[in-house]
C-alpha positions, 0 to 999 in steps of 0.5 A, a space after each residue: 612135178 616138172 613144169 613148163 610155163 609161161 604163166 608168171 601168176 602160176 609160176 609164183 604161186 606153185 614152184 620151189 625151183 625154177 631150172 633156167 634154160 640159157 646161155 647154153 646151159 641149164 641151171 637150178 635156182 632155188 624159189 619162184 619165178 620173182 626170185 629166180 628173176 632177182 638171183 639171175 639177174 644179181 649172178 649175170 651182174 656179179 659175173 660181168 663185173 668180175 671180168 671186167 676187173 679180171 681184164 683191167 687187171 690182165 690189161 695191166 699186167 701185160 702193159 708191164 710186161 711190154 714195158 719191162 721184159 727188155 730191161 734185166 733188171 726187172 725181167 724175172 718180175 715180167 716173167 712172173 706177171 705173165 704167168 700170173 695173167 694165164 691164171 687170170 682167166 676171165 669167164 666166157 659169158 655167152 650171149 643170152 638165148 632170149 630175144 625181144 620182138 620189136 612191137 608197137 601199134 600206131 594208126 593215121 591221125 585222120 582215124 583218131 577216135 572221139 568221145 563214145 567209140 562203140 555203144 551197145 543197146 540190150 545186146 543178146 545172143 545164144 546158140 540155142 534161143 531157149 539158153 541164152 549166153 548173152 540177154 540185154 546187154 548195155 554199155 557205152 565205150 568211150 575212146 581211150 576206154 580199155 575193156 578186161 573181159 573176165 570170167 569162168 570158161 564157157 561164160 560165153 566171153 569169146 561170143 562177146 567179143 565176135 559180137 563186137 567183131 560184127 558180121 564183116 570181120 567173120 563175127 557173129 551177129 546178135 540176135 537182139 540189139 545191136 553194137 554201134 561203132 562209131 563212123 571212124 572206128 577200124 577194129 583189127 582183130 586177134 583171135 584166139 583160135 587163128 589156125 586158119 590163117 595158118 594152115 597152108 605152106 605159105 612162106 612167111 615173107 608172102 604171108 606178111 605181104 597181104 598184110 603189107 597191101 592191106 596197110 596201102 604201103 607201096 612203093 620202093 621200100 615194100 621189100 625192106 618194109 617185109 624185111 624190117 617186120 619180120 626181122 622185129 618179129 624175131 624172123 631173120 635169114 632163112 626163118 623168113 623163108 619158113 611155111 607158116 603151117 610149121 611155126 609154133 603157137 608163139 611165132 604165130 602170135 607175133 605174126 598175127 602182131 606183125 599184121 596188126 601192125 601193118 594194118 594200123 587199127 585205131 580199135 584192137 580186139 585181142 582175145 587171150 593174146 598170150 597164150 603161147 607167148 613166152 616171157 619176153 614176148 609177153 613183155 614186149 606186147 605189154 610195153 606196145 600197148 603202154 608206148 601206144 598210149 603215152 607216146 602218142 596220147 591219141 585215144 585208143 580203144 582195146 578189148 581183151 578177153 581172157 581167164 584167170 590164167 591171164 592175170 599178169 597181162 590184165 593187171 599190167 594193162 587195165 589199170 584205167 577199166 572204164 568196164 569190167 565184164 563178169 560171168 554172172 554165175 548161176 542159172 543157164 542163160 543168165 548171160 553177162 553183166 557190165 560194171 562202171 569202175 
């Protein structure tokens, strides 16, 4: 089996070897994602240390030759040191083909959140009233709370997670109960199917401009506001002139990041964040949702739905559950339940 994936869980669990598309070239590694991790890393490291010493030592043989081939009596030792310095020949390293969008997520002060953020009082919800997804559904969310969202497909996760969107983000709206926000609560969205907002030939720079108004910016640096965002994103020249009906999945998930950003959200509602994303994306959105809450320890509250494929990020940014949402298997209609960790 010849696999491509970005999923580090899977990776670990199914693959002998892993083949490393970088720096120009493609090379076997013997084991999974973790070891190919560690041997690379222990290779690269290897490898700049030798020509470090390989340039000290270039460095003094040509600081002898400057100083000695004038002088007869030591001209033959000059001469030999310098063939000796076109054997030594330290190994080209060339620069990494991956790259780190630049990711963070702030909000106003004015907009801090305190104590309950959202409550929901027997929520219920189907598409068809005989087959309920969602029946008497309760749950209180504090600020600071980060909600995983679990379960089998189909179970009825992305329903609830429109529910929470509500009627005016382009949600659903329940067919009993309801879902309060607190006053000051501004949920920014990311949805998982978000093709939409993609499917015209709008270049990116203009694309990231509604956003730009949206987040109140104004004023001179507008234009270098759009630069920077794109350029964080890992748009830069003429990529940020590109329609945004032809970047990939992953290039449209950190433009969906950019307007989070932009927007400034004290409430983000992400479901299945990333897919599509490659490694190092995946990485910076994780270190996003740590520096947000160590760096400015201002409550926050996050919900994120995903599956089984999304282990890694939910064990990475869930430690602190205060609820946790399973499918309840069984019946039809049996719904979803809330557990207090």
């Amino acid at each position: 089996m010849i696999i491509i994936s970005h999923d580090r869980h899977f990776l670990n669990q199914v693959c002998t070897h892993m083949a490393d598309l970088d720096y120009g070239t493609i090379k076997v590694y013997g084991g999974n994602y973790d070891d190919f991790m560690e041997a690379s890393t222990v290779a690269r490291e290897r490898q700049v240390s030798a020509n470090t010493k390989a340039k000290e030592r270039v460095a003094d043989l040509q600081g002898f030759v400057r100083r000695f081939s004038a002088n007869k009596s030591k001209a033959r030792q000059a001469t030999s040191r310098l063939k000796l310095i076109e054997k030594i020949r330290p190994e080209d390293i060339k620069p990494s083909s991956r790259q780190y969008p630049w990711i963070r997520f702030d909000y106003d002060e004015k907009e801090k959140l305190h104590r309950l953020a959202c409550e929901i009082e027997n929520l219920g919800f189907g598409y068809e009233p005989k087959v309920p997804i969602i029946k008497s559904l309760s749950m209180s969310i504090e600020a600071g709370d980060k909600v995983a969202i679990i379960g089998e497909n189909g179970v009825g996760k992305t329903t609830l997670l429109r529910l929470l969107e509500g009627e005016k983000l382009g949600g659903l709206a329940p067919l009993g109960g309801h879902v309060k926000w607190a006053e000051k609560a501004r949920p920014g969205v990311f949805a998982q199917d978000h093709a939409a907002e993609f499917a015209d030939k709008t270049p990116l720079t203009e694309w990231i401009v509604q956003w730009v108004r949206a987040g109140g910016y104004e004023g001179g640096d507008v234009e270098t506001l759009i630069r920077g965002t794109l350029g964080r994103l890992l748009f830069s020249g003429d990529e940020a002139k590109k329609p945004v009906n032809v970047i990939s999945g992953g290039e449209q998930g950190r433009m969906l990041f950019g307007k989070l950003m932009l927007l400034r959200n004290n409430v983000l509602l992400m479901d299945e964040p990333t897919n599509h994303l490659d490694m190092e994306s995946i990485e910076s959105l994780n270190t996003a949702l740590r520096h947000a809450d160590f760096r400015f320890a201002r409550p926050r509250v996050r919900f994120i739905a995903g599956d089984a494929h999304h282990r890694y990020q939910a064990g990475s940014q869930h430690r602190r559950l205060s609820w946790q949402l399973r499918g309840i298997s069984g019946e039809p209609g049996a719904g979803l339940k809330a557990e207090r960790l």
